[in-house]
Phi, psi and omega in degrees: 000155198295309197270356175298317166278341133296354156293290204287005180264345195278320174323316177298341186268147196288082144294126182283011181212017176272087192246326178251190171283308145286095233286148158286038197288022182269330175284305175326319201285300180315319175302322215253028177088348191063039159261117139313068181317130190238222168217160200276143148338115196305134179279200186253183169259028161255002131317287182321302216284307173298320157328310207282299180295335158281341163311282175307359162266334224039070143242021172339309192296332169298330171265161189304124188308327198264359159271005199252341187286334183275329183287342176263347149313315195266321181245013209273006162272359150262349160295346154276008163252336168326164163275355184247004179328288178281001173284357197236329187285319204295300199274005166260329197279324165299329189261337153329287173317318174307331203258023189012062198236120195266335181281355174249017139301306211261003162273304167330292169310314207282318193296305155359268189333275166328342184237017203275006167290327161278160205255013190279150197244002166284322200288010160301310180303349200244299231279328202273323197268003162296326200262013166242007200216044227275014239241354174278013199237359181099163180333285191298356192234347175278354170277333177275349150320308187281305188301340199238357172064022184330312203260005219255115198252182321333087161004101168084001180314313207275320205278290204337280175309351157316274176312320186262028161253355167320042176009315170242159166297313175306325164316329188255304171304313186291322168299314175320298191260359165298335196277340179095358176298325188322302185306335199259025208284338174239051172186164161061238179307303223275336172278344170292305170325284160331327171290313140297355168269329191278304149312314172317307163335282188297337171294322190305323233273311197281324149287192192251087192243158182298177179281314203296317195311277195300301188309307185315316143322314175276348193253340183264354208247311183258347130358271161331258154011304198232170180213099212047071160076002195232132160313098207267008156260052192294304227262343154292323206241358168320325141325294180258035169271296190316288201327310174307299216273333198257316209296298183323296207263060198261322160239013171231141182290169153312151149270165184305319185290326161343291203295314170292329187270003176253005196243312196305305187305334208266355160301309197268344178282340176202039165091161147271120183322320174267039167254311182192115209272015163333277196253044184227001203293147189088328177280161169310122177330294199309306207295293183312345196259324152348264172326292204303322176292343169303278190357293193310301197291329180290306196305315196291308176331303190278298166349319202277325193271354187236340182262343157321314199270006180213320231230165188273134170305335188273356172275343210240340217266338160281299158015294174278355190260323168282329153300330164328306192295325174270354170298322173289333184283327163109028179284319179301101192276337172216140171243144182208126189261123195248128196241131142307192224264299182340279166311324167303297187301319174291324187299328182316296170350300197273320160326300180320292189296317187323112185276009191277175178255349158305128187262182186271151182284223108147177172231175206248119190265135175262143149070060149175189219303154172287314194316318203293161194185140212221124169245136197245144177213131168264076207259115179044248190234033146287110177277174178195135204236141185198104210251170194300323171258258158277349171006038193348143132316078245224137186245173168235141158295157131335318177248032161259106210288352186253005153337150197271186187225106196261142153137004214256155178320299201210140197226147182264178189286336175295326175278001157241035151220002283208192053090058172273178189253335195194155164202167171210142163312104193291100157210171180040246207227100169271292190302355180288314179278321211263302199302318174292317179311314202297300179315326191290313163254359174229342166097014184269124185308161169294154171307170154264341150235165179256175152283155181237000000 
């Protein structure tokens, strides 16, 4: 079992309290005294600005000792993008050293820790004598040096295989912060971390583990990760996030609950893709034509589930049974849901009552019945309008410019029934019809069975 074998790789690290399966770090947080690390107030940047130009003169004795420990907390991943870089890391690590000064050692490391996301070949001058010393950064953080393999690379690996053998969240928040992971939790080390949570993940996706296993993994991965739902590396990591969240299911779904807590992060971290592809820029098609066929199939539900409660069951039951078939076949490339005033008030509703922080979408249909309610589908190069009640079906073609356009706020009722190129009638064997069209103009076979 997956995690079975990470109990037994944890048994191996030297931890002073990994005696059971569920580490005991509420004792680590006691050896270090039960401080929270915290970082000294960010100076400004004319402070930074002074520090840096005396570091390059060696006039370090001009400045205050406790602005250059905070500017090397605080800047120090701009201080590995100078052009003077290692000329400046050299003259903070000597003048520590002139200085015995274990808090602008221990400044150093942290500013280090914090830069530890970057490819720079400066962050070696601060990494290598800790790690042969490690007794310059002070008690608490030179034990975690030893204990946590801190210096040790791959970067963040030993906390990652930590975390994910913890059995509770309280549990896990307290290693966060006895290890000192906690000040990095969105940059530098805390982003190494993610990183390897992130592997863990995707390995969990690809193999063939229980649902409870892979939620349990996804839950310790998203903890981590986000902050209310939101990707706290969102503007860095969009590209290899999807690619973890998405890639497994390119031909298979998710269990639901997965699917749902994989739609919710990549929802409130970068939006939705069919409003906007702003902060999708770079993932893979295939992974976003993903998202968007969930984004369809949630819609169509939820239309059915709101429209069940206003509209006559013999209007919907074949309907939803025939529409089913091509969303599940994956035909439907898009869903858009258009609610009158009835339907608008409930969706507010379930929004409301919703413990999720993802809300429901939809646009608002203007100038017809409040009951009335329009689900818009993009099947190839078909809009296709399929309204709740007696409605026709009404199709668009691709090169008809007066097509309603999904996805938009607000729609008037004339403009989803309006300039259609074709429409049919629910009477008789309707889906008969309905079904010849689609083929005809996008080449998708007909179901194999109809409703009944």
């Amino acid at each position: 079992m997956f995690k079975d074998s990470l109990t037994k790789f944890i048994n191996t690290i030297a931890h002073p309290v990994a005696q059971t399966r569920t580490l005991k770090v509420e004792a680590l947080a006691e050896s270090f005294d039960n401080v929270v690390d915290q970082r000294p107030a960010k100076p400004s940047r004319t402070i930074f600005e002074e520090v840096i130009n005396s570091a390059i003169a060696g006039s370090l004795d001009n400045v205050p000792r406790r602005d250059i420990a905070r500017v090397c907390s605080w800047y120090f991943p701009e201080i590995v993008d100078l052009d003077l870089a290692e000329n400046i890391i050299k003259e903070l690590m000597s003048y520590a050293k002139e200085r015995g000064s274990t808090s602008l050692y221990k400044s150093l490391l942290i500013g280090a820790l914090a830069t530890l996301d970057s490819k720079s070949t400066a962050l070696a001058l601060v990494l290598n004598p800790f790690e042969r010393a490690p007794s310059l950064a002070g008690r608490r953080w030179s034990e975690r040096i030893r204990t946590y393999n801190l210096l040790s690379k791959p970067f963040g690996q030993r906390h990652a295989d930590i975390l994910l053998s913890i059995d509770s969240q309280s549990a896990r928040e307290d290693f966060i912060t006895s290890s000192g992971l906690k000040i990095f939790r969105s940059e530098g080390l805390g982003a190494r971390v993610f990183e390897r949570l992130s592997k863990a993940l995707y390995d969990v996706f690809v193999a063939n583990v229980s649902e409870a296993e892979m939620a349990e993994v996804f839950t310790i991965w998203k903890e981590f990760s986000c902050d209310r739902d939101v990707l706290r590396f969102a503007s860095r990591y969009a590209v290899p996030t999807s690619a973890v969240l998405l890639r497994p299911w390119r031909e298979v779904d998710p269990p639901k609950v997965v699917k749902e807590e994989i739609l919710t992060v990549l929802l409130e971290s970068f939006g939705d893709p069919r409003q906007s592809m702003a902060r999708w820029a770079g993932v893979a098609e295939q992974d976003v034509m993903i998202v968007r066929r969930w984004l369809a199939a949630d819609s169509f539900d939820i239309f059915i589930r709101v429209i069940s409660e206003i509209a006559k069951d013999s209007h919907w039951r074949q309907r939803r049974a025939f529409w089913s078939w091509y969303l599940d076949e994956g035909r439907v490339h898009d869903v858009w849901v258009v609610c009158g005033s009835l339907s608008s008030h409930r969706m507010q509703q379930i929004n409301r009552q919703s413990q999720n922080t993802r809300r429901l979408q939809y646009g608002e249909l203007k100038g017809a019945s409040n009951d009335q309610s329009v689900l818009l589908m993009r099947i190839k190069n078909l809009t296709v309008a399929e309204w709740s009640h007696n409605g026709s079906v009404r199709f668009w073609l691709a090169n008809n410019h007066l097509k309603p356009e999904l996805f938009q706020p607000e729609y008037q009722g004339t403009n989803v029934r309006a300039h259609s190129d074709s429409d049919v009638r629910h009477v008789g064997e309707w889906y008969e019809n309905v079904s010849h069209y689609i083929e005809q103009h996008t080449g998708i076979a007909r179901p194999r069975f109809y409703p009944q």
